[in-house]
VMD Tcl script that draws the C-alpha trace (Angstrom):
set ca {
  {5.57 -6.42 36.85}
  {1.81 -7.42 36.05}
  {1.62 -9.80 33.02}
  {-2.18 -11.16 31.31}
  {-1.80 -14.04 29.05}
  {-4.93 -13.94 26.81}
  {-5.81 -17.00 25.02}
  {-3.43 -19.37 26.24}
  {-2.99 -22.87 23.73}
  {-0.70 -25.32 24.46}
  {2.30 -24.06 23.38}
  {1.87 -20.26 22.90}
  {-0.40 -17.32 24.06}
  {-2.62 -15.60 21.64}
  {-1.34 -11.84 23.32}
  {0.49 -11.34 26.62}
  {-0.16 -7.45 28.32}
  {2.18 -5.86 30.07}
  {4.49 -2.75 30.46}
  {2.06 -0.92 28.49}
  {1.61 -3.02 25.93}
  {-0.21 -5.45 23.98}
  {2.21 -8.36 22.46}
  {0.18 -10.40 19.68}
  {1.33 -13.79 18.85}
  {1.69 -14.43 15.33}
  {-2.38 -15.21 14.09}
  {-3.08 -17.07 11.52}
  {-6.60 -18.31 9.61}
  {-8.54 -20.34 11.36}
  {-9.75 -21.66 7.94}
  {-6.71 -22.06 5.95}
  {-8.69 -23.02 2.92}
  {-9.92 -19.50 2.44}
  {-7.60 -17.14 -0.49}
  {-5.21 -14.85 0.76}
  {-8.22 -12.24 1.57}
  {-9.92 -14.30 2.93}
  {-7.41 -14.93 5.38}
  {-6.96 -11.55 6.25}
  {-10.26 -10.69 6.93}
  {-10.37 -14.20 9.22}
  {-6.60 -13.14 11.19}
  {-8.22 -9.51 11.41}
  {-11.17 -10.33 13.09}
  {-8.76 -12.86 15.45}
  {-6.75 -9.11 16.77}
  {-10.33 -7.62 17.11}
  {-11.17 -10.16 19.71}
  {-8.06 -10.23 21.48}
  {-7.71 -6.80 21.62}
  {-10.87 -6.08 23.10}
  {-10.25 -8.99 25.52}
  {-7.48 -6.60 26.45}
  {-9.71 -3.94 26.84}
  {-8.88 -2.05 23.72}
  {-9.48 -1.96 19.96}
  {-7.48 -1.78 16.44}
  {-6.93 1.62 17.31}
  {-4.33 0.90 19.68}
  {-2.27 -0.90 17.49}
  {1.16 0.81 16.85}
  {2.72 -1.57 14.79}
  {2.33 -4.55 12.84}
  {3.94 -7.05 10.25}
  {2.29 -8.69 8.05}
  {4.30 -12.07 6.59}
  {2.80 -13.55 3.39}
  {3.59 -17.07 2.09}
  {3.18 -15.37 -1.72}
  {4.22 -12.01 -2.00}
  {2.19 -12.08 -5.39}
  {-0.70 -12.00 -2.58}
  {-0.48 -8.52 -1.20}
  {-3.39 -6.72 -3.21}
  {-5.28 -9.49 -1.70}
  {-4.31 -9.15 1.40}
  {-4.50 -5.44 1.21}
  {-8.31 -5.43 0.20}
  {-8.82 -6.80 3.66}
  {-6.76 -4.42 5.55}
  {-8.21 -1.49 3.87}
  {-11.86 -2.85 4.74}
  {-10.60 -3.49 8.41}
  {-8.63 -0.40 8.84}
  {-9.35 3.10 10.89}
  {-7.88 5.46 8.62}
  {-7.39 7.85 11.30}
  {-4.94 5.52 13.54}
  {-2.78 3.63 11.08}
  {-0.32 1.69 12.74}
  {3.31 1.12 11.37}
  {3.37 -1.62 9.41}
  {6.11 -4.15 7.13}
  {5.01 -6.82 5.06}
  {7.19 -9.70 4.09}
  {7.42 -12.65 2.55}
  {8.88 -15.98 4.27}
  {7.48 -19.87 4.26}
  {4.82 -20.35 6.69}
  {4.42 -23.68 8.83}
  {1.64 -24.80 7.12}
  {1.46 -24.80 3.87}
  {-2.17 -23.71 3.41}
  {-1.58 -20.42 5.35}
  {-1.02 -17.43 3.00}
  {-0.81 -14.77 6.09}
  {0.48 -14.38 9.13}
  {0.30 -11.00 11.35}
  {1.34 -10.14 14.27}
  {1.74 -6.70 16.35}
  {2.35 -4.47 19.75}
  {-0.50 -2.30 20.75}
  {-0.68 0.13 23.42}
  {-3.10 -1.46 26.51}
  {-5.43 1.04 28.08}
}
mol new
graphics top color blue
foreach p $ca { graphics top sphere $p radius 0.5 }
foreach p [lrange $ca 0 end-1] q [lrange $ca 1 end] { graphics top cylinder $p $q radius 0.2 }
display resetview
């Protein structure tokens, strides 16, 4: 079976393809002093870029879950994902609330897409 790591850190990759599939790592803010929309937007744009480094965009995404530090921040985060999202290929979706590892991030998201 053919697996592609895409952005590769040390201890994690950013999305692994195979099967199929798109497997996104859980992305967070790459400035975690931004609000909870802010964050979004930042983490949203993150999926844009690996997905097209997989050859595909947001409308491949079947599902997603979206884990908040603050459920008190979900119209916040929703502003974003409304902005961001193709109304004509929404994926599945859950959002939770649970304690992120650092305490500055409000989001986390994470997702399978279908590769091309």
């Amino acid at each position: 079976m053919d697996i592609r790591r895409l952005a590769e850190e040390e201890r994690l990759s950013g999305a692994v393809v195979s099967g199929g599939f798109i497997f996104l790592a859980g992305q967070v803010a790459d400035n975690a002093t931004l609000d909870a929309e802010g964050q979004t937007a930042d983490i949203l744009a993150q999926i844009d870029a690996l997905l097209a480094e997989a050859g595909t965009d947001k409308r491949a995404l079947l599902q997603v879950q979206v884990i908040l530090a603050d459920i008190t921040d979900a119209p916040a985060m929703n502003r974003a994902w409304d902005a961001w999202l193709d109304r004509s290929a929404k994926p599945a979706r859950m959002t939770i609330q649970a304690p992120l590892v650092n305490p500055a991030w409000k989001v986390e998201i994470t997702g399978v897409a279908r590769a091309p």
